[in-house]
Backbone as a chain_set.jsonl record, in Angstrom:
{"seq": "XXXXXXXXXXXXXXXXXXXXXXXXXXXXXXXXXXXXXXXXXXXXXXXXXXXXXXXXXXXXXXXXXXXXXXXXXXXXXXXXXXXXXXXXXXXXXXXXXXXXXXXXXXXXXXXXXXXXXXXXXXXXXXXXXXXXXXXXXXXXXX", "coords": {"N": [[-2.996, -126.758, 41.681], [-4.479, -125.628, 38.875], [-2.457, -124.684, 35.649], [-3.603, -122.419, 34.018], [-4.821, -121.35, 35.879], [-3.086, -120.545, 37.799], [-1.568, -118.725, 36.109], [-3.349, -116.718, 36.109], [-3.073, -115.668, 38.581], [-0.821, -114.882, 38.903], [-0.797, -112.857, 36.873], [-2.39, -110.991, 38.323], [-1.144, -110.249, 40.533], [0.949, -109.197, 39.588], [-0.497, -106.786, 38.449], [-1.712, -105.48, 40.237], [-0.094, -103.962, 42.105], [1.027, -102.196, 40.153], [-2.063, -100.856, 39.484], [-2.438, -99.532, 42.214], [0.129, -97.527, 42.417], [-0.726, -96.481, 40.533], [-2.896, -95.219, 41.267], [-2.18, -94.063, 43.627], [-0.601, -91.887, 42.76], [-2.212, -90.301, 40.987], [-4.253, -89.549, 42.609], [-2.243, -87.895, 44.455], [-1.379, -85.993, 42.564], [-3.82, -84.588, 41.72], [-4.491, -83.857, 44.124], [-2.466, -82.067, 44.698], [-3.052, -80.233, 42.296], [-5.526, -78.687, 43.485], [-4.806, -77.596, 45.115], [-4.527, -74.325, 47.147], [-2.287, -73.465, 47.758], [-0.064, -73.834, 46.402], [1.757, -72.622, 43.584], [1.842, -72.266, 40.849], [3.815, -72.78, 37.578], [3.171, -70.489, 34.745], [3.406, -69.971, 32.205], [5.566, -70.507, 29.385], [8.225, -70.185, 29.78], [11.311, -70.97, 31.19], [11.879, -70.147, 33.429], [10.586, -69.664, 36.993], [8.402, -67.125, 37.338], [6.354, -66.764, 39.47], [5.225, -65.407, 42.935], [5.834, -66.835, 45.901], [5.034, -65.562, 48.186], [4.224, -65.811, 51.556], [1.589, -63.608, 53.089], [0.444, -61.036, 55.698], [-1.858, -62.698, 57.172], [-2.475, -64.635, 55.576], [-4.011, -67.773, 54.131], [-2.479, -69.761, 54.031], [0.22, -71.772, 55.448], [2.211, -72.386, 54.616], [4.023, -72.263, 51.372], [4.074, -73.527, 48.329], [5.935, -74.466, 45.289], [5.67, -74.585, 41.705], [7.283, -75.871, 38.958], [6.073, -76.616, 36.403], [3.157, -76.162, 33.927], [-0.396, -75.922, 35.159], [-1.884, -77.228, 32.809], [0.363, -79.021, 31.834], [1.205, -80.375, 34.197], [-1.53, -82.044, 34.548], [-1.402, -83.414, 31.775], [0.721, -85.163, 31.86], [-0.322, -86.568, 34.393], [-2.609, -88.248, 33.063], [-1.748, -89.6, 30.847], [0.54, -91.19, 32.261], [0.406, -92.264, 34.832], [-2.439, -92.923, 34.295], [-2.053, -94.416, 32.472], [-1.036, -96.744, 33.083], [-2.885, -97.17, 34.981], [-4.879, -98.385, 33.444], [-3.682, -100.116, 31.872], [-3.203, -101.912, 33.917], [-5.953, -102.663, 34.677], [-6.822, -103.516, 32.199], [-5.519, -105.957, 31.95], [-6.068, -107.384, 34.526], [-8.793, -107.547, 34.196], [-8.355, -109.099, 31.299], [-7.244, -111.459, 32.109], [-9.197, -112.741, 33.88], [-11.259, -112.716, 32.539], [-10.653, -114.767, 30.77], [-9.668, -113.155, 27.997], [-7.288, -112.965, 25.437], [-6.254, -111.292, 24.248], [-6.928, -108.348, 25.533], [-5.438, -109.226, 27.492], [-3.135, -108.567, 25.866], [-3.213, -105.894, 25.047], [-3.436, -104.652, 27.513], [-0.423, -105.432, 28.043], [1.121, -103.647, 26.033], [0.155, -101.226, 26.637], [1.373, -100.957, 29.554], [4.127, -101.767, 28.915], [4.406, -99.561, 27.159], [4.744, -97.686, 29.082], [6.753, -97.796, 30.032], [8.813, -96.105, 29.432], [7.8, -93.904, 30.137], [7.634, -93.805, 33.06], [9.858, -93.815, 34.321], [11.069, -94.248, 36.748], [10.26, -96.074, 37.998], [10.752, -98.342, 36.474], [11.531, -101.22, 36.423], [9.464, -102.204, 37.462], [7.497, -101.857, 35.487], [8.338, -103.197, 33.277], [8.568, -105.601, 33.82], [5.844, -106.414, 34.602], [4.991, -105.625, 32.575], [6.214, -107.663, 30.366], [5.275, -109.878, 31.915], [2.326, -110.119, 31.306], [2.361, -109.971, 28.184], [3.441, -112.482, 27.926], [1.67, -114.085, 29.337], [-0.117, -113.448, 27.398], [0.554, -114.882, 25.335], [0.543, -118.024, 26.388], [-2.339, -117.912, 26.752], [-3.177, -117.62, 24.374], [-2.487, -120.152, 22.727], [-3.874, -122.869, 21.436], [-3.535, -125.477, 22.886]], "CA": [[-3.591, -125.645, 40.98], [-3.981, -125.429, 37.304], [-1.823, -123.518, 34.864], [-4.198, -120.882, 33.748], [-5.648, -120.676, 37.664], [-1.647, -119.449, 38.423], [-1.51, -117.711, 35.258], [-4.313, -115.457, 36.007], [-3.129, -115.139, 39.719], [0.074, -114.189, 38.76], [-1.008, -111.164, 36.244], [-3.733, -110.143, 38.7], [-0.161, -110.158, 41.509], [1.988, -108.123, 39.007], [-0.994, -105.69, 38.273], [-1.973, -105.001, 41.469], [0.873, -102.978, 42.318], [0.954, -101.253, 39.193], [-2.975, -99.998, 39.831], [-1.868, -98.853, 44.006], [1.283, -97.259, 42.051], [-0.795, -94.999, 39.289], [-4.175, -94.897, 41.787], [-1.768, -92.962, 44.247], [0.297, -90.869, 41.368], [-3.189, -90.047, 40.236], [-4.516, -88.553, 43.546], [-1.217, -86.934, 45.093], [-1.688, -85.047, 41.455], [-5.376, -84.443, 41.86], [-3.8, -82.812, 45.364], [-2.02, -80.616, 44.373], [-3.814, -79.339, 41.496], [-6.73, -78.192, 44.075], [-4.285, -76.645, 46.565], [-4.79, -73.236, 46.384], [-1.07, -72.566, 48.216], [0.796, -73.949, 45.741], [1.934, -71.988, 42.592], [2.025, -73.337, 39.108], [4.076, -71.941, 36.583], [1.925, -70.807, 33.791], [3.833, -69.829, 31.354], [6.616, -71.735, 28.915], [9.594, -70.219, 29.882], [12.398, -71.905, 31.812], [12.38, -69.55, 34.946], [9.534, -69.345, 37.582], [8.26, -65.779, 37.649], [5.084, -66.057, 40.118], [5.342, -65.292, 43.726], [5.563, -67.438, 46.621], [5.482, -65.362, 49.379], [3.032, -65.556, 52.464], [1.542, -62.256, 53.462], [0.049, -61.467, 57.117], [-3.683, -62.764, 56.863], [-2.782, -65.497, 54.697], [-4.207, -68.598, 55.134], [-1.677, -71.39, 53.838], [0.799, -71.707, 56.553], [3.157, -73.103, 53.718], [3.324, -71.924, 49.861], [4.65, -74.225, 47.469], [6.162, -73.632, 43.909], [6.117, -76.691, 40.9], [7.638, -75.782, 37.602], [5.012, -77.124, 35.464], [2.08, -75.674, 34.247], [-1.16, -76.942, 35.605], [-2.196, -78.249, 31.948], [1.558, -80.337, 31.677], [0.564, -81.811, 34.955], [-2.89, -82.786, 34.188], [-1.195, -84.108, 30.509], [1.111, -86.073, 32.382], [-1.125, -87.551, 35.191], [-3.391, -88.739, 32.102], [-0.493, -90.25, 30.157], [1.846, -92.081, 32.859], [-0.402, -93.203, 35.741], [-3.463, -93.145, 34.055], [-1.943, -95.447, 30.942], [-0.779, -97.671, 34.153], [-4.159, -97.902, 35.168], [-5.6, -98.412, 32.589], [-3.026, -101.703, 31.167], [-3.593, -103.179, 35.309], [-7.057, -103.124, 34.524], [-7.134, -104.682, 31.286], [-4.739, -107.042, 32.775], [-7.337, -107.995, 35.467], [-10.08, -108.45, 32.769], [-8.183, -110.092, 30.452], [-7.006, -112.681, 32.949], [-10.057, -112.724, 35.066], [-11.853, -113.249, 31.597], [-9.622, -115.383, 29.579], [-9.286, -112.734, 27.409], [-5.787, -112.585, 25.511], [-6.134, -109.588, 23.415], [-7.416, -107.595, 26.585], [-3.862, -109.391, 27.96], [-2.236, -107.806, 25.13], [-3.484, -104.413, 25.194], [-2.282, -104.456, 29.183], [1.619, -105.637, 27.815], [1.573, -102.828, 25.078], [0.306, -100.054, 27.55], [2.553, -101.368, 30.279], [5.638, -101.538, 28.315], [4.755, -98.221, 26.549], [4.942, -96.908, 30.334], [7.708, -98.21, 30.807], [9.316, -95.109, 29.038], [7.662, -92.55, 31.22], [7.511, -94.039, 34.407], [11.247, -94.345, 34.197], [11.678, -94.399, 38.168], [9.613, -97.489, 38.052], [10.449, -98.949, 35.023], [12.096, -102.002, 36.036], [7.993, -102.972, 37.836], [6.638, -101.582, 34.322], [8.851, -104.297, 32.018], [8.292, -106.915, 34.312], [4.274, -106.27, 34.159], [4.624, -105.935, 30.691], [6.6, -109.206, 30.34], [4.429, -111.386, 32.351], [1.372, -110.088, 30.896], [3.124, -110.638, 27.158], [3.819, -114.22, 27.962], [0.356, -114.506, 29.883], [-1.08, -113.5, 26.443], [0.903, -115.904, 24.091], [-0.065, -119.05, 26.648], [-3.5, -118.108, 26.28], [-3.125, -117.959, 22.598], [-2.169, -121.279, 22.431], [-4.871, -123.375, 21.466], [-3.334, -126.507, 23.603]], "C": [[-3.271, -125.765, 39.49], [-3.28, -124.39, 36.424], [-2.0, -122.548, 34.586], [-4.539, -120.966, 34.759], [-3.958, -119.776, 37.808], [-1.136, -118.748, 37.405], [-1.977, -116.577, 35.764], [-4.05, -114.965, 37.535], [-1.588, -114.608, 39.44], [0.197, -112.909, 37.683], [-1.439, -110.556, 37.066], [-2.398, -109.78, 40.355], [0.848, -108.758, 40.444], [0.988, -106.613, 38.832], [-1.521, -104.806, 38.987], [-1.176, -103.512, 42.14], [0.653, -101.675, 41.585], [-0.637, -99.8, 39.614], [-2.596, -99.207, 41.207], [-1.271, -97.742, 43.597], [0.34, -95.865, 41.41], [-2.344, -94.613, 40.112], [-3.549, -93.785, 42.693], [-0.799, -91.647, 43.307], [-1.194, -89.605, 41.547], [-4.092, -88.459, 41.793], [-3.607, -87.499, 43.991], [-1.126, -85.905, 43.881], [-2.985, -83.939, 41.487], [-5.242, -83.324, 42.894], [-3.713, -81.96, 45.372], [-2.242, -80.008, 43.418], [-4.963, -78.664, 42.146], [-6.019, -77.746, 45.006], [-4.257, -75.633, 46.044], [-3.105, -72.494, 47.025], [-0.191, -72.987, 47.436], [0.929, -73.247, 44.084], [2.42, -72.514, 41.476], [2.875, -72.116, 38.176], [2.94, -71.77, 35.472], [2.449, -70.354, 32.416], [5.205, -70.75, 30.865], [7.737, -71.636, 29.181], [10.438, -71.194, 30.711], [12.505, -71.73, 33.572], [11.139, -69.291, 35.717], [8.951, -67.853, 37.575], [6.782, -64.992, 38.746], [6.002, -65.963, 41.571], [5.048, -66.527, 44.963], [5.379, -67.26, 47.915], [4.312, -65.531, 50.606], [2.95, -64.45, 52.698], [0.686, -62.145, 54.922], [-1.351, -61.635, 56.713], [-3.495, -63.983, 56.18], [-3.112, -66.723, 54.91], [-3.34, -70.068, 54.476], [-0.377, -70.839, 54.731], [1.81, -71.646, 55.635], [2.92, -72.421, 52.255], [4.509, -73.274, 49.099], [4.802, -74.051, 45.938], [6.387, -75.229, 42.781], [6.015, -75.541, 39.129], [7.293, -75.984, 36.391], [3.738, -76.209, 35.552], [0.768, -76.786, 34.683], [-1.702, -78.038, 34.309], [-0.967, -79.097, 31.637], [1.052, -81.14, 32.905], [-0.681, -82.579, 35.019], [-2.382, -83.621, 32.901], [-0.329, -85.198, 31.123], [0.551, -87.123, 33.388], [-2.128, -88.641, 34.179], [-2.802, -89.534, 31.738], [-0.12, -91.131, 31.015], [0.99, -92.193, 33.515], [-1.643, -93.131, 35.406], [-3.279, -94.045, 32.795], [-1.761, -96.635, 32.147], [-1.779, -98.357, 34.71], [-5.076, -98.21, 34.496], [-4.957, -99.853, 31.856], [-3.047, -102.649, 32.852], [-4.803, -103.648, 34.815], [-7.622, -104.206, 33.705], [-6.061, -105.777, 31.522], [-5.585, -108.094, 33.579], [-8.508, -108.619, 34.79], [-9.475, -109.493, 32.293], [-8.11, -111.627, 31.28], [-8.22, -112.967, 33.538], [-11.382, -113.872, 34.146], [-11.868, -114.14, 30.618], [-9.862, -114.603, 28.308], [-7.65, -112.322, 27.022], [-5.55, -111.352, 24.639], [-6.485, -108.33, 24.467], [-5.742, -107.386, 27.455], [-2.779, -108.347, 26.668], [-2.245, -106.119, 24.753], [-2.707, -104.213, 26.394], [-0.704, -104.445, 29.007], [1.467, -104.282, 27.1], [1.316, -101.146, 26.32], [1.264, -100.05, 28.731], [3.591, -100.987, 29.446], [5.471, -100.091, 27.918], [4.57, -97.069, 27.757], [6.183, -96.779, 30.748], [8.804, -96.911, 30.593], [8.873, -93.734, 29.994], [7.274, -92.607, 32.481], [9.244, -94.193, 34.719], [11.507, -94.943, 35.756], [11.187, -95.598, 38.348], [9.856, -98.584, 37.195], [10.576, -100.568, 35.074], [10.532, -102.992, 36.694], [6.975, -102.494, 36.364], [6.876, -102.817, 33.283], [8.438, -105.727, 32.41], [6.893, -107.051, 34.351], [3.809, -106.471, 32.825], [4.81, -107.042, 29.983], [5.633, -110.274, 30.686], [3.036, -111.103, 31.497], [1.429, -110.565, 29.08], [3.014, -112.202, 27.223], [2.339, -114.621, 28.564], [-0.548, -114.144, 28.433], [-0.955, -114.275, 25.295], [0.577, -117.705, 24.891], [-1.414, -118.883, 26.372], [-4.05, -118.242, 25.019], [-3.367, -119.106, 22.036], [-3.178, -122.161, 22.592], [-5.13, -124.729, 22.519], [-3.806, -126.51, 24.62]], "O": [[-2.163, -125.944, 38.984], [-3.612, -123.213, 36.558], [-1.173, -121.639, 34.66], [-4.922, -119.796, 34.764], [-3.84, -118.554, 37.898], [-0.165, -118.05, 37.697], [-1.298, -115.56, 35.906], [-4.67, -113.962, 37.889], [-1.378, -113.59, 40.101], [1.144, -112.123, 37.69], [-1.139, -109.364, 36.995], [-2.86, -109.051, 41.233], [1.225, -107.645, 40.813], [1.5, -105.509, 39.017], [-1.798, -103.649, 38.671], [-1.631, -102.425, 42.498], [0.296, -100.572, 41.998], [-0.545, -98.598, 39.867], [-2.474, -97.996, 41.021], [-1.739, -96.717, 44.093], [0.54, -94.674, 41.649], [-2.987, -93.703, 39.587], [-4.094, -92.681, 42.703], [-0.598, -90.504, 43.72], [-1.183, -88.478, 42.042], [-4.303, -87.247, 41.824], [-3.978, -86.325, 43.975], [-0.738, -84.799, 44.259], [-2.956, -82.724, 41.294], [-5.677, -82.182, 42.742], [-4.402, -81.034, 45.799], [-1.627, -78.942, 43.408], [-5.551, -77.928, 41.354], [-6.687, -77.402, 45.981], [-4.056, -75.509, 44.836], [-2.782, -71.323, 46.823], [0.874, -72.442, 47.725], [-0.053, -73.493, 43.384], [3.442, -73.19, 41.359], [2.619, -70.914, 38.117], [2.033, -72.578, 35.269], [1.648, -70.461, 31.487], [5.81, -71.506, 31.626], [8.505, -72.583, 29.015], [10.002, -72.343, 30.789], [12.878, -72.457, 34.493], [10.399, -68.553, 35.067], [9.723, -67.393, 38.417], [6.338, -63.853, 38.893], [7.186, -66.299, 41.576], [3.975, -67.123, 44.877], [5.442, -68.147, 48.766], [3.229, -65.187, 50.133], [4.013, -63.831, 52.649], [0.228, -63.217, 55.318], [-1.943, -60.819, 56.007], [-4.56, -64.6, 56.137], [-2.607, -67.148, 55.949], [-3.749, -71.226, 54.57], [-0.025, -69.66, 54.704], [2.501, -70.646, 55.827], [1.787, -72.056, 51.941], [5.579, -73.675, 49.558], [3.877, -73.527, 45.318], [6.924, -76.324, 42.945], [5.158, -74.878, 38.544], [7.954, -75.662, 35.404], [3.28, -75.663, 36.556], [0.812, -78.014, 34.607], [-1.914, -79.237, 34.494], [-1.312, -80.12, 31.046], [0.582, -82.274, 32.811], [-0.752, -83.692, 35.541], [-2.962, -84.706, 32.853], [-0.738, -86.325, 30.844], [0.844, -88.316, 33.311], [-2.341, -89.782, 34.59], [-3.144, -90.613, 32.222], [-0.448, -92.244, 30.603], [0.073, -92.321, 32.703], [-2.315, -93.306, 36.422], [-4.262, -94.386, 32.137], [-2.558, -97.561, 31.994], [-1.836, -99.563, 34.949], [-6.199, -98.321, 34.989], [-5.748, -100.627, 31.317], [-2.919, -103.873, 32.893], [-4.916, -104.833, 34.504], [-8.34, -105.176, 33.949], [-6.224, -106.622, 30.642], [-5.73, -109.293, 33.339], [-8.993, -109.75, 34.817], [-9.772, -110.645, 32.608], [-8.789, -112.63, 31.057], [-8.037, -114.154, 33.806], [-12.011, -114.882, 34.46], [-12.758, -114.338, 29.791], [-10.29, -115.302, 27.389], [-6.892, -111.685, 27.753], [-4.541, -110.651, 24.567], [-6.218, -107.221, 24.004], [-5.114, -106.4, 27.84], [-1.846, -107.585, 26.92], [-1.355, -105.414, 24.277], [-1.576, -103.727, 26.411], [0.089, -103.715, 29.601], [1.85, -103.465, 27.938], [2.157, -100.303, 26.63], [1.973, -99.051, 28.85], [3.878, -99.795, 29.329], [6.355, -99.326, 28.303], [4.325, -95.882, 27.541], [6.666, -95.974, 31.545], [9.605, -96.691, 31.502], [9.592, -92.819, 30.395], [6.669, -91.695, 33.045], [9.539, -94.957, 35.639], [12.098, -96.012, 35.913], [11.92, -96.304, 39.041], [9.208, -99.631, 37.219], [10.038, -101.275, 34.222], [10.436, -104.201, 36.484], [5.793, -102.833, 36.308], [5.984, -103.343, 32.617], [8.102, -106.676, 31.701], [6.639, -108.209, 34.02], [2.903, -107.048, 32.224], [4.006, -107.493, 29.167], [5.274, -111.244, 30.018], [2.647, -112.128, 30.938], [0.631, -111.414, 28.681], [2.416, -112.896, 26.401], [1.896, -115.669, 28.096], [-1.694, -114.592, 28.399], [-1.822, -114.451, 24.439], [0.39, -118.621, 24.089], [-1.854, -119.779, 25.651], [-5.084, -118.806, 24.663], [-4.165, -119.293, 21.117], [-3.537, -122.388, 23.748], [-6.23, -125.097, 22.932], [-3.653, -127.475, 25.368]]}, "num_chains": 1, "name": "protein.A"}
């Protein structure tokens, strides 16, 4: 196999994940912003102040309470797994296309995930890395 053939199969292996990673973020968000039993804070303070209680008639079996308002979690789903999918993709292009500026957009959004995906971070640097180095071989006019 040639160099750029396992180049481009090894970005399109690291980015893979990444898209799975911010495609499910993205829905389990999507989720629970359309459940109607779960309760959003909506205001800025620190302390919850809506209600969670079931009442007889009600129809969520379950209520659920999330500390965020619904526009922080829509700003965050945008931001962190939608910057994720968005540097797999151009990952996939770039490689797919021998594009290395496409590759280098993918490292810079990657890495600049790598800060707010923290729980992930150490599959954000290493995405960002290979795609980095997958964009300075393609550089290389040799």
């Amino acid at each position: 196999m040639r160099p750029h053939k396992l180049l481009r199969l090894l970005v399109i292996l690291m980015a893979t994940p990444l898209a799975a990673l911010a495609v499910w973020s993205l829905q389990h968000t999507a989720r629970e912003l359309m459940d109607p039993c779960i309760a959003w804070e909506s205001g800025s303070s620190n302390s919850f102040s809506g209600s969670a209680a079931i009442a007889p008639g009600d129809p969520c079996r379950m209520r659920g309470v999330n500390g965020q308002s619904r526009a922080t979690a829509e700003t965050i789903a945008v931001l962190v797994p939608g910057g994720m999918l968005a540097g797999a993709i151009l990952a996939i292009a770039g490689a797919l296309r021998r594009r290395p500026r496409m590759l280098f957009g993918a490292a810079l959004f990657t890495l600049a995930e790598t800060v707010g995906a923290f729980s992930i971070f150490p599959l954000t640097l290493l995405a960002g890395a290979v795609f980095l180095t997958a964009y300075g071989i393609l550089q290389d006019p040799a």
